[in-house]
TISEVEX-934909 format. One record per residue (C-alpha): x, y, z. Coordinates in steps of 0.02 Angstrom, whole numbers, always signed. Example, Ala and Ser with C-alpha at 12.3 -4.5 7.8 and 13.67 -1.06 7.14 Angstrom:
% residues 2
{X = +615, Y = -225, Z = +390}
{X = +684, Y = -53, Z = +357}
***
This chain:
% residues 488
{X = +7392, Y = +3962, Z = +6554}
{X = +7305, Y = +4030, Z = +6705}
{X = +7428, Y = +3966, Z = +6820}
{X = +7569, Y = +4030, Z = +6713}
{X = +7490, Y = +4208, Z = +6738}
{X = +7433, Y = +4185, Z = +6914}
{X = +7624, Y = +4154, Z = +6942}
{X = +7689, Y = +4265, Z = +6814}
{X = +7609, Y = +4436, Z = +6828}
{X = +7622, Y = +4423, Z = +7028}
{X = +7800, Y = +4391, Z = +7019}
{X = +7839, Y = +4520, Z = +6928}
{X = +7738, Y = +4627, Z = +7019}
{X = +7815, Y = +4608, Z = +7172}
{X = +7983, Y = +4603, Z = +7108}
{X = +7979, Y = +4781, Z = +7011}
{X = +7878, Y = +4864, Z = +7147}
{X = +7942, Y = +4825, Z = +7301}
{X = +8108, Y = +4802, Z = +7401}
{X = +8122, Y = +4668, Z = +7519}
{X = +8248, Y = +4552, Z = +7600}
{X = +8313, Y = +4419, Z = +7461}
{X = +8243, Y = +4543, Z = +7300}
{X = +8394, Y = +4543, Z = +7198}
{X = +8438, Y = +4366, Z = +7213}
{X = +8251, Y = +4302, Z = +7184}
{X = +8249, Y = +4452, Z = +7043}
{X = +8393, Y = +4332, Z = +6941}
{X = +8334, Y = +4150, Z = +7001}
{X = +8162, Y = +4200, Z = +6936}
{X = +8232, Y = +4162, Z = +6750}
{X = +8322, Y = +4015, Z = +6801}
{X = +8152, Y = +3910, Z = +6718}
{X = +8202, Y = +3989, Z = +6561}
{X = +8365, Y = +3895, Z = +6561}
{X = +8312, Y = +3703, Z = +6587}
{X = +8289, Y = +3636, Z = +6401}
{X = +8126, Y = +3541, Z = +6403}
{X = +8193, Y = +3361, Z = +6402}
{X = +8307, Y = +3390, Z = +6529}
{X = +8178, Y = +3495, Z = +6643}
{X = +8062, Y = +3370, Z = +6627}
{X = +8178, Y = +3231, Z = +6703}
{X = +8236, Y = +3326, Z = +6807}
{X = +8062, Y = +3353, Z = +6903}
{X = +8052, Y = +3171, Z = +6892}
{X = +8211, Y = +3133, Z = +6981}
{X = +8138, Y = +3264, Z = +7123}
{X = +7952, Y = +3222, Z = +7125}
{X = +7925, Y = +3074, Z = +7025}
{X = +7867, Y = +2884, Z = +7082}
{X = +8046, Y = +2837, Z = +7112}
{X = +8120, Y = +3026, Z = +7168}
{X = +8206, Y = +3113, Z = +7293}
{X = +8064, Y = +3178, Z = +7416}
{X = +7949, Y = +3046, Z = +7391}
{X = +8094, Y = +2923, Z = +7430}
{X = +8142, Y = +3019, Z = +7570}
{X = +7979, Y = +3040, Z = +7653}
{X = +7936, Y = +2860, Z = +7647}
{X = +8107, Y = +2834, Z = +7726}
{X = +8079, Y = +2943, Z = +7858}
{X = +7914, Y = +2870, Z = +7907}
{X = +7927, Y = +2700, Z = +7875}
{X = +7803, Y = +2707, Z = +7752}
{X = +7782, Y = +2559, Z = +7629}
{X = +7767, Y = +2645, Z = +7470}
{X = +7788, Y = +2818, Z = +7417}
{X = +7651, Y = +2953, Z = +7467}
{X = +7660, Y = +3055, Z = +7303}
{X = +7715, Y = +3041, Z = +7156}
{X = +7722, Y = +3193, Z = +7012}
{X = +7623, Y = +3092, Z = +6871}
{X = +7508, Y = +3119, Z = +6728}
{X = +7393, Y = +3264, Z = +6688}
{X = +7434, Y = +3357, Z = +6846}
{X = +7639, Y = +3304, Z = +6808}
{X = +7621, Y = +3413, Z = +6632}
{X = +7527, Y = +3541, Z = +6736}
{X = +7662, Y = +3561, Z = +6847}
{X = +7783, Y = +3577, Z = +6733}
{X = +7712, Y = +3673, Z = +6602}
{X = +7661, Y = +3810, Z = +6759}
{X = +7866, Y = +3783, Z = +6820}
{X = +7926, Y = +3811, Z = +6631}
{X = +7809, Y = +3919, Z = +6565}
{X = +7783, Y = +4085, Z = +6681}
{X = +7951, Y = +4162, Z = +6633}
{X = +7833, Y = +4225, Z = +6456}
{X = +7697, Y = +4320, Z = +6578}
{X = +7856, Y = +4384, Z = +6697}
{X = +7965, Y = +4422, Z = +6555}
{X = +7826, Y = +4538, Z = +6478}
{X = +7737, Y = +4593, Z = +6627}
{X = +7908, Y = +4631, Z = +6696}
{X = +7926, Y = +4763, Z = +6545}
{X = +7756, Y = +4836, Z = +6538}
{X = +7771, Y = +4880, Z = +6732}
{X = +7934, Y = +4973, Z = +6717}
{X = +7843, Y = +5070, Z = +6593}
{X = +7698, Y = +5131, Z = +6714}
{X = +7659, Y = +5293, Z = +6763}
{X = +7648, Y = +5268, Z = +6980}
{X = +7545, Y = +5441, Z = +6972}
{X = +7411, Y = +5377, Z = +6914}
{X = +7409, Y = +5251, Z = +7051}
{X = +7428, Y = +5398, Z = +7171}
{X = +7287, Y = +5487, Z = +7098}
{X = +7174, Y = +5324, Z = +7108}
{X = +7217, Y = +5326, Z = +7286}
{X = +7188, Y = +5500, Z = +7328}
{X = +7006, Y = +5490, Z = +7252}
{X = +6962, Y = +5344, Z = +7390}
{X = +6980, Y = +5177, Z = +7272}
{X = +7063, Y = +5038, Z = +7365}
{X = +7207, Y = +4946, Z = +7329}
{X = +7088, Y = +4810, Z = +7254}
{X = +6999, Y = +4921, Z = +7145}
{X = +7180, Y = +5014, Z = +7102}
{X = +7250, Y = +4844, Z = +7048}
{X = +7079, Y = +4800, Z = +6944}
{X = +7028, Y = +4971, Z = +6883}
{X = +7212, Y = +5044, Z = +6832}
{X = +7365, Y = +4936, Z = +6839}
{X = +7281, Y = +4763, Z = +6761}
{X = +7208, Y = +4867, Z = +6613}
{X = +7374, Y = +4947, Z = +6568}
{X = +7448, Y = +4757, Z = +6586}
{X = +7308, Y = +4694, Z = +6469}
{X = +7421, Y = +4716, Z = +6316}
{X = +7568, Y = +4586, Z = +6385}
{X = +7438, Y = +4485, Z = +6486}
{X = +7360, Y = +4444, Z = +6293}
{X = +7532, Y = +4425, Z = +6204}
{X = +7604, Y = +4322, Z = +6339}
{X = +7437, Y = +4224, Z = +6349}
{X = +7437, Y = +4194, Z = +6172}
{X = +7604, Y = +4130, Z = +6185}
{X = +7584, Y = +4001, Z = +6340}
{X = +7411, Y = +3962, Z = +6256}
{X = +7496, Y = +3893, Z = +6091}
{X = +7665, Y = +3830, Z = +6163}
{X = +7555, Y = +3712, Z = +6292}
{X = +7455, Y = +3645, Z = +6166}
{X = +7610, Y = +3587, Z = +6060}
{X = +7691, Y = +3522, Z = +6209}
{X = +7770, Y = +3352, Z = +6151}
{X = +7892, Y = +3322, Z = +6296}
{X = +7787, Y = +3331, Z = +6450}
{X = +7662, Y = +3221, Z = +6392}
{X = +7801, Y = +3096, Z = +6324}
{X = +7869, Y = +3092, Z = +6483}
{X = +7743, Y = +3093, Z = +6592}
{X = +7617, Y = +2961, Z = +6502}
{X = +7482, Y = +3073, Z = +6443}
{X = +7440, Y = +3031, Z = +6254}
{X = +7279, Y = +3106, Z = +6268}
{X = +7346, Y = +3258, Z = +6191}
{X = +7323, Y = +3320, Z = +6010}
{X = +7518, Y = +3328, Z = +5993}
{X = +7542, Y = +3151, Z = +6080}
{X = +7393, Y = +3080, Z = +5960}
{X = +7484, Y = +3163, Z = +5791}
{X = +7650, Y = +3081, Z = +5832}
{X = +7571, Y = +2910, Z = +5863}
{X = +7480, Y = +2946, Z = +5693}
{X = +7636, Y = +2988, Z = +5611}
{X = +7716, Y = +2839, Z = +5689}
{X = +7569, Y = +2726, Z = +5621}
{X = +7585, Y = +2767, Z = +5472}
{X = +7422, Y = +2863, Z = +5455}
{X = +7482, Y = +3020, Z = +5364}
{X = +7299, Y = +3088, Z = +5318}
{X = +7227, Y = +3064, Z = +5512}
{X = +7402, Y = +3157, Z = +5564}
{X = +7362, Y = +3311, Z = +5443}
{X = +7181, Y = +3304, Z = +5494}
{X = +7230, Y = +3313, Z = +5679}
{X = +7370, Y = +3466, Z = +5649}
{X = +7221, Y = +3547, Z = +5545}
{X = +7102, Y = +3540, Z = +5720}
{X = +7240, Y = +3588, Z = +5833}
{X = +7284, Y = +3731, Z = +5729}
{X = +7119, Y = +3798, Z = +5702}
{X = +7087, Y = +3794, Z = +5900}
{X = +7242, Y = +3901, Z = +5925}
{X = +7186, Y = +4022, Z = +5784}
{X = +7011, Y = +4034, Z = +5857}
{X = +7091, Y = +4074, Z = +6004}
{X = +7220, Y = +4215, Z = +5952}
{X = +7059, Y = +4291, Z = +5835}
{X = +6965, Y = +4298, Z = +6009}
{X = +7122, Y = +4379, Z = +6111}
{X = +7166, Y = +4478, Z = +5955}
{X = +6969, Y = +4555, Z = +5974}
{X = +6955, Y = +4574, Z = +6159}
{X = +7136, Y = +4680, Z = +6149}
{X = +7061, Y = +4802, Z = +6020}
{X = +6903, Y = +4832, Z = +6116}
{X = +7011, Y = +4968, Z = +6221}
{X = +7165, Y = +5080, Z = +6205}
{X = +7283, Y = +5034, Z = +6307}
{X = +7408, Y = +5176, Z = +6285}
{X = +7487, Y = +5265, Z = +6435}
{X = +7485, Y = +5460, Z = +6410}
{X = +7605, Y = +5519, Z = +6543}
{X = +7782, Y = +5580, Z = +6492}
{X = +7903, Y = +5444, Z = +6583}
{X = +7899, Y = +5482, Z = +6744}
{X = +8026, Y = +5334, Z = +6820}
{X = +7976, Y = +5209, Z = +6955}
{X = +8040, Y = +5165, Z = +7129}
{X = +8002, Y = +5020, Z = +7218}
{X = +7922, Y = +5052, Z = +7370}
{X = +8006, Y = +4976, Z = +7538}
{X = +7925, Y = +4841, Z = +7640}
{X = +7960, Y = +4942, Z = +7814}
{X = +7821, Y = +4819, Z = +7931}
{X = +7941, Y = +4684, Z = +8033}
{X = +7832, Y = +4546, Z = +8035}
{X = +7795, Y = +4581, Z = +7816}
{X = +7977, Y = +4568, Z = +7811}
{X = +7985, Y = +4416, Z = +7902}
{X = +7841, Y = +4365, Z = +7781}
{X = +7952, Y = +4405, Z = +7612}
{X = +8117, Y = +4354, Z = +7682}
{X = +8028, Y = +4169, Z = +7710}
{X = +7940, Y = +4194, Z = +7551}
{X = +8120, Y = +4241, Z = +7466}
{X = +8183, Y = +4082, Z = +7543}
{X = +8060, Y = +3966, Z = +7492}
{X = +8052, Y = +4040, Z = +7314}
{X = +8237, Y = +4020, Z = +7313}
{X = +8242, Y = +3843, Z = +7352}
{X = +8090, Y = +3781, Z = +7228}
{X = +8156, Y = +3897, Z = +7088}
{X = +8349, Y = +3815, Z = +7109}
{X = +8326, Y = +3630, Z = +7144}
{X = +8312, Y = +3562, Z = +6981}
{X = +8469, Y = +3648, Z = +6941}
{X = +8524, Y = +3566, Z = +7097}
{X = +8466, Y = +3390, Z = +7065}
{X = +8531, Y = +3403, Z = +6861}
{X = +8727, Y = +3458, Z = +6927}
{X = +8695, Y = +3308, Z = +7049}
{X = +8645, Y = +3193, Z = +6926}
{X = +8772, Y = +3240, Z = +6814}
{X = +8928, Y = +3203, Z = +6915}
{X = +8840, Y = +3024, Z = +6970}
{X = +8912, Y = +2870, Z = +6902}
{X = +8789, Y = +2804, Z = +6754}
{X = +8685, Y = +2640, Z = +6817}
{X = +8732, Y = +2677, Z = +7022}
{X = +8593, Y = +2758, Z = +7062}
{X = +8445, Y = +2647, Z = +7100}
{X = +8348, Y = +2639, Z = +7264}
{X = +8442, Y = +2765, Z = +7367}
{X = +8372, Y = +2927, Z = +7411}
{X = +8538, Y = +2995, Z = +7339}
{X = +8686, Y = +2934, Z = +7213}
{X = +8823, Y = +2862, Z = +7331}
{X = +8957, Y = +2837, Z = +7166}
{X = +9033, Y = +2994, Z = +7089}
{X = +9140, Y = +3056, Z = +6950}
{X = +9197, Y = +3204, Z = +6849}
{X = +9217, Y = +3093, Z = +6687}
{X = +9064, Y = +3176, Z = +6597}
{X = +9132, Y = +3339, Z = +6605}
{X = +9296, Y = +3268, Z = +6543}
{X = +9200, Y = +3206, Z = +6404}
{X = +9125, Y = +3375, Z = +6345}
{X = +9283, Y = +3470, Z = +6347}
{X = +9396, Y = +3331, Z = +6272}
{X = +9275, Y = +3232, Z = +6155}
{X = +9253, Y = +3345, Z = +6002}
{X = +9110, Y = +3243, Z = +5953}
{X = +9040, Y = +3263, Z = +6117}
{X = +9081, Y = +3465, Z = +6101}
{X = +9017, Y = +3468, Z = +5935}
{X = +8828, Y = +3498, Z = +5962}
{X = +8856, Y = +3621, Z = +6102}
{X = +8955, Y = +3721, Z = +5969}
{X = +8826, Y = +3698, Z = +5835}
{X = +8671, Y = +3748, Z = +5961}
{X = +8761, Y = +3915, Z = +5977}
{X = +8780, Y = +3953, Z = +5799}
{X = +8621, Y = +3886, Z = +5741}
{X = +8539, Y = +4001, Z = +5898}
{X = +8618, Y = +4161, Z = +5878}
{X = +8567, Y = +4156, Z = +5674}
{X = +8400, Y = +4104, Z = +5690}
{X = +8359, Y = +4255, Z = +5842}
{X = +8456, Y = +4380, Z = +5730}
{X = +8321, Y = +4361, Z = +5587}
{X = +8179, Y = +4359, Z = +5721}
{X = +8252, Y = +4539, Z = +5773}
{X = +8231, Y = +4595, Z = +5598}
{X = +8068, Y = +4530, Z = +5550}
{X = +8007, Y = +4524, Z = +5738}
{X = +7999, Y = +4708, Z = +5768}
{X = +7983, Y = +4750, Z = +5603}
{X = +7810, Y = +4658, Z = +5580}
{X = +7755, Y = +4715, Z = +5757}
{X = +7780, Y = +4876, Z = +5703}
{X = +7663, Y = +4868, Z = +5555}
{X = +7557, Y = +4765, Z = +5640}
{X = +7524, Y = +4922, Z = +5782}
{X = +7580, Y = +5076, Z = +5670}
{X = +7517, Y = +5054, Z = +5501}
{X = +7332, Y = +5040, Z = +5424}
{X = +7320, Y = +4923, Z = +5303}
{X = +7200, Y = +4770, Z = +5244}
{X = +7246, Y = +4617, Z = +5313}
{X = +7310, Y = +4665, Z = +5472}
{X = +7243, Y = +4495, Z = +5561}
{X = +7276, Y = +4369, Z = +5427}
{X = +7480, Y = +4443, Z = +5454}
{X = +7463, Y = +4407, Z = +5640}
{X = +7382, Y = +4241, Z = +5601}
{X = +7507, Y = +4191, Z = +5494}
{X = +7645, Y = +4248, Z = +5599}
{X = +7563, Y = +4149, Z = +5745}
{X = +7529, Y = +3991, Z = +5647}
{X = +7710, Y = +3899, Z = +5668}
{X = +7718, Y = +3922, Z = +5866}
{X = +7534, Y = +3855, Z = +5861}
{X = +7583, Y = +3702, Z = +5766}
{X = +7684, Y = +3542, Z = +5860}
{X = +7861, Y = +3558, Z = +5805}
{X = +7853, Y = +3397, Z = +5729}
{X = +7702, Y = +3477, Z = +5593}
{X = +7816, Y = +3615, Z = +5568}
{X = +7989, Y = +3499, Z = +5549}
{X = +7889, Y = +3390, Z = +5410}
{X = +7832, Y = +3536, Z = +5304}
{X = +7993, Y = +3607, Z = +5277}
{X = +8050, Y = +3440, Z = +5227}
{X = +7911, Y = +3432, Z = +5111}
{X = +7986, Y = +3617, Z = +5037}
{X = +8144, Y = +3597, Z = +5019}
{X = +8207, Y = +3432, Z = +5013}
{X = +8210, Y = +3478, Z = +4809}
{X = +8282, Y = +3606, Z = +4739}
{X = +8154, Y = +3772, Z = +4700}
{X = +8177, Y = +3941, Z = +4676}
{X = +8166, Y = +4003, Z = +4861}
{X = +8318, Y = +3925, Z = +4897}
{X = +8409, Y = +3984, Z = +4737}
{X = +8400, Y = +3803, Z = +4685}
{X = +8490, Y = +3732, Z = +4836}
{X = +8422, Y = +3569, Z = +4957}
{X = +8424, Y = +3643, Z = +5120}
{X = +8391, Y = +3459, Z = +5187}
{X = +8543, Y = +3391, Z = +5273}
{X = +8623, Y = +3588, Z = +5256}
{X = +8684, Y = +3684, Z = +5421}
{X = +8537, Y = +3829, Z = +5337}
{X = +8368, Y = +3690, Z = +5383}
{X = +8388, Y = +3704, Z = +5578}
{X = +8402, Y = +3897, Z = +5596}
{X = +8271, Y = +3912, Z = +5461}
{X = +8160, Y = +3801, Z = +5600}
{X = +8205, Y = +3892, Z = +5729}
{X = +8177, Y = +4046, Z = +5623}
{X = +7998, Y = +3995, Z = +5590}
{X = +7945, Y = +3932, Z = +5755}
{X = +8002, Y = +4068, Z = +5869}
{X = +7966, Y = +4230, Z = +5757}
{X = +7796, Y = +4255, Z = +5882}
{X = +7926, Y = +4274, Z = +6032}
{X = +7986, Y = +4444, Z = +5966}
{X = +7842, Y = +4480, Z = +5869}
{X = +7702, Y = +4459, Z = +6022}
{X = +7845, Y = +4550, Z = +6161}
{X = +7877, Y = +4698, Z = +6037}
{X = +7728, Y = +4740, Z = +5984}
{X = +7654, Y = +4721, Z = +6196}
{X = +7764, Y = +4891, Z = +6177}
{X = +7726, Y = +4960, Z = +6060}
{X = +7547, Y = +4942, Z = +6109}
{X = +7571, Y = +5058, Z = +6257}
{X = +7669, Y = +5174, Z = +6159}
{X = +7577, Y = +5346, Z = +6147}
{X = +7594, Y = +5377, Z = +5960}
{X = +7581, Y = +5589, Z = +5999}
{X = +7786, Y = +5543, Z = +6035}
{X = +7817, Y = +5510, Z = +5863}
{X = +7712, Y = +5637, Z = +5799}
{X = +7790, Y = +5767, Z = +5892}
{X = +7990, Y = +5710, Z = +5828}
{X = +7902, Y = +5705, Z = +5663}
{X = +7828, Y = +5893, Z = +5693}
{X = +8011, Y = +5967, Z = +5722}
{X = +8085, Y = +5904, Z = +5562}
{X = +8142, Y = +5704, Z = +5606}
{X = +8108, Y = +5590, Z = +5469}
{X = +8062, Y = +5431, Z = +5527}
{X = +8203, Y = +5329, Z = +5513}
{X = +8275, Y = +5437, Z = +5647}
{X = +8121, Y = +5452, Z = +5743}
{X = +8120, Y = +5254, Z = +5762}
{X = +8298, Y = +5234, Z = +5799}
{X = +8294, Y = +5377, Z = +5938}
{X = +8154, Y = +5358, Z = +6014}
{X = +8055, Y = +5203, Z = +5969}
{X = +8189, Y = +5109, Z = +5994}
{X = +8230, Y = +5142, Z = +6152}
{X = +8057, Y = +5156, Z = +6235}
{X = +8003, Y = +4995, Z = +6171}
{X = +8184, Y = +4899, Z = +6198}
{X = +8133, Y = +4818, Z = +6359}
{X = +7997, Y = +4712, Z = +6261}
{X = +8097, Y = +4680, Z = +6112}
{X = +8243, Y = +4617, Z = +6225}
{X = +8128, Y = +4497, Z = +6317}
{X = +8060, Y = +4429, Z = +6140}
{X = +8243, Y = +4423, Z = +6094}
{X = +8291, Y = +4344, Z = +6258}
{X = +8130, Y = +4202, Z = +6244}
{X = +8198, Y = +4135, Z = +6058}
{X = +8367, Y = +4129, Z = +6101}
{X = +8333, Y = +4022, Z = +6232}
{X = +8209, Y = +3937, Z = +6164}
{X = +8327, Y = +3899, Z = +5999}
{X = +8465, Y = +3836, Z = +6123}
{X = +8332, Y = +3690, Z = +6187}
{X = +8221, Y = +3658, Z = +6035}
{X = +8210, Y = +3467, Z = +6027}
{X = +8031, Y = +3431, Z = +5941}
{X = +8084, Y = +3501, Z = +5755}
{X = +8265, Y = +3461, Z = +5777}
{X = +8237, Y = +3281, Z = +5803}
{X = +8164, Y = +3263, Z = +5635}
{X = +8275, Y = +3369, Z = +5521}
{X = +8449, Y = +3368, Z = +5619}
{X = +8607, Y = +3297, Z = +5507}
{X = +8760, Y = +3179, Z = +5588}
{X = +8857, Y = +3365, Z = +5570}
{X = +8736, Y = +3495, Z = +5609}
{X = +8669, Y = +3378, Z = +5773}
{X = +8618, Y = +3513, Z = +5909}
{X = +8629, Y = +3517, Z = +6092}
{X = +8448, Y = +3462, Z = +6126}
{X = +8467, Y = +3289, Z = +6005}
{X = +8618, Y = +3268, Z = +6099}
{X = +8539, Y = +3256, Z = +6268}
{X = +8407, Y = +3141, Z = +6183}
{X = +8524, Y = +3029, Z = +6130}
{X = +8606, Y = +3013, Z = +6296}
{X = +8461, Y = +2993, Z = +6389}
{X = +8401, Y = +2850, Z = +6253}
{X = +8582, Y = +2762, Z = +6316}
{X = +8533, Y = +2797, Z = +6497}
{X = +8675, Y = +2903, Z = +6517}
{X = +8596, Y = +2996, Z = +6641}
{X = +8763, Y = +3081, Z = +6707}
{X = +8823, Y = +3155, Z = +6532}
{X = +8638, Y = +3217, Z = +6489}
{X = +8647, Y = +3312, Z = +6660}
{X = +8794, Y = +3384, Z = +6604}
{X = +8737, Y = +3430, Z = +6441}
{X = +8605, Y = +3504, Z = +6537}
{X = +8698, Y = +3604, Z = +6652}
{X = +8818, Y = +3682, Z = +6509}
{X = +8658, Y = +3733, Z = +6441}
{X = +8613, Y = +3812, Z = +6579}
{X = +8771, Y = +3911, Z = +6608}
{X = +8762, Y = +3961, Z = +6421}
{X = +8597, Y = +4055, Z = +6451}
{X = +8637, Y = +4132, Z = +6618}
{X = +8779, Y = +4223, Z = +6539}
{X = +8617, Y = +4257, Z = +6387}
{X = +8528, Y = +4333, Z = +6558}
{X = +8680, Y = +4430, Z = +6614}
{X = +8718, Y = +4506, Z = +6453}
{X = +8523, Y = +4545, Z = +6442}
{X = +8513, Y = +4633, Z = +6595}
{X = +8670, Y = +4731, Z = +6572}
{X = +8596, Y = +4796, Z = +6421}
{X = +8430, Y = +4833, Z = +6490}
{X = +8485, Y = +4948, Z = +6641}
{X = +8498, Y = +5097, Z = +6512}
{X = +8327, Y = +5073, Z = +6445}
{X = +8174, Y = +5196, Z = +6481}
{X = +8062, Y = +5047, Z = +6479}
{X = +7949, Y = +4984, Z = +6342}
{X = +7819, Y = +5135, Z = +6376}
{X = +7800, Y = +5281, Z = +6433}
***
């Protein structure tokens, strides 16, 4: 988590305050984490950095070395992933609370003598404190469900690692007993983030004045961003690189090489000829774009009563909206089997088990806190006089909301909206366990074809994945370039 924010929040501030060689293109790349589903990410850093990878291979090659000199493993291997994965929530929020900043108040920091240090600690990081929590909360409660990186990278001393083998043991009541202790760590922890937030008011009282990045005009600083640019360039695209590379080798010829030396465009034949094979791209889609459209609705609706409205228990509604992303996705997969592999009343009777309705219903659950924690970041820093005020000159409030809350506060919703659609298109934990032979989605898929060791048509499962959510990213950032920001 503090790496995640370390990376995160600097990013972002860079990126939406100043203008330097390489901005724009390191501005898009920036979100290109957001696209790697986590099976595929995870291999994919493997192939680069693991025992048997691409620059540890290459290294020992070049120096005649007799076994590799690093090797991305273990502990620090989930580390480095999780960080690589995981700082798109702080920059996606951070991003959005920035744009909403008042730079006068900066200015009139300066002018009374503080320091850039004591400008950063003293005005800007307060006003961030709002999306610092929600984006905290979120990395906090994601990384402690994390199934795949430990899978991967051999570390089963995690609570999520230790409940599968339990499960898998056939220990039901030590499984429940564990999800009970992991979930009541990640509670504790969004009561103490939850009370820290509400110690100040964050709300920004200036009127929307709009903010310009400032130009990097010293030589050698630009030489210092444009090699920055670079760098962050390269890291940020090669496993993109190494998954398109992967996915047009030839399954079973890559072995000691640095590189594949056999290739063929057969996998992508596959995904646009097989129907079977086209099938769960098709399905991820479908299942995605339902599940985010309910998190809209109940997302910002929640967050709004959460921040807006007075009313007893205010934090056992933002525990219980919390609860699912705190819990594995396996925990949450096995209690809606539990509810509705019979018929009951919530379902008007109907088994949802085996239905096209169970997987969006997951997705539904588990990624609710994306919108819900971004949107109400916003509405945090909203001044509430601006509603007032519409209110004052005869706007009821359904207008009032739709005009101007709305708008000021569309930045964070979007990113919230952005973060579960994405994170519906890769969901693999929950899937696994409540997927049908005709609702199978993308993220299964890849599974399966990595179980086969068909490396090549994972890739390219991977890489269609990726495309899918870059045009997500495009049509996001079209739509934000008319917003005000999420404050003002």
């Amino acid at each position: 988590m503090i790496c995640c924010a370390l990376v995160g929040v600097t990013m972002a501030f860079l990126l939406e305050r100043y203008e330097f060689p390489g901005r724009r293109i390191l501005s898009i790349l920036v979100l290109v984490p957001m696209a790697l589903p986590p099976l595929v990410g995870v291999l994919s850093f493997t192939f680069l950095y693991g025992e048997s990878g691409i620059f540890p291979r290459a290294i020992q090659h070049l120096f005649g070395l007799k076994q590799v000199p690093f090797s991305l493993k273990g502990i620090w291997g989930v580390i480095v992933v999780h960080t690589f994965t995981m700082y798109t929530y702080f920059y996606l929020t951070a991003s959005a609370a920035i744009k909403g900043l008042d730079p006068s108040l900066e200015e009139a920091a300066t002018s009374l003598g503080a320091g850039r240090i004591r400008v950063w600690t003293k005005v800007i990081l307060p006003m961030l404190t709002p999306s610092i929590i929600a984006s905290a909360l979120l990395v906090f409660m994601v990384s402690m469900a994390s199934y795949t990186a430990p899978l991967m990278f051999g570390v089963e001393r995690t609570m999520t690692m230790q409940i599968y083998l339990s499960r898998t043991n056939g220990n039901l009541e030590m499984a429940a007993t564990q999800s009970m202790i992991l979930s009541f760590v990640s509670i504790s922890f969004l009561i103490v983030m939850r009370w820290y937030q509400n110690r100040r008011n964050y709300q920004n009282l200036s009127k929307g004045i709009s903010v310009h990045r400032s130009e990097v005009s010293s030589k050698f600083m630009k030489i210092i961003a444009t090699i920055a640019s670079f760098g962050g360039t390269l890291i940020l695209i090669l496993p993109i690189l190494v998954l398109i590379l992967i996915s047009f080798s030839v399954d079973g010829a890559w072995k000691t090489q640095i590189l594949p030396t056999d290739y063929t465009v057969d996998h992508y034949v596959a995904l646009f000829t097989d129907e079977r094979t086209w099938r769960p791209i098709w399905n991820s889609i479908q299942m995605g774009i339902v599940a985010t459209f309910g998190n809209v609705l109940f997302g910002v609706a929640a967050a709004y009563a959460m921040v807006r409205l007075n009313f007893k228990g205010k934090t056992l509604l933002d525990i219980l909206i919390m609860v699912p992303w705190a819990l594995p996705g396996t925990v949450v997969a096995v209690n809606l089997i539990a509810a509705f592999s019979t018929e009951n009343i919530f379902t008007f009777n109907q088994v949802l088990i085996g239905t096209f309705w169970i997987l969006p219903l997951a997705y539904f659950i588990r990624h609710l806190p994306l919108v819900f924690r971004s949107t109400s970041a916003s509405l945090v820093q909203l001044d509430q006089s601006i509603e007032e005020a519409s209110r004052s000159l005869g706007a009821n409030w359904w207008y009032t909301f739709r005009r101007i809350v709305l708008p000021l506060t569309f930045s964070g919703i979007l990113a919230g909206t952005l973060l579960a659609l994405v994170q519906s298109l890769g969901e693999f934990v929950a899937s696994i366990l409540i997927y049908s032979t005709s609702t199978i989605p993308l993220s299964v898929a890849i599974f399966q074809k990595l179980y086969a060791f068909k490396f090549g048509t994972a890739c390219a499962y991977g890489v269609l994945q990726i495309c899918l959510i870059l045009i997500v990213l495009i049509i996001s950032e079209k739509l934000s370039k008319g917003s005000a920001g999420s404050a003002i």
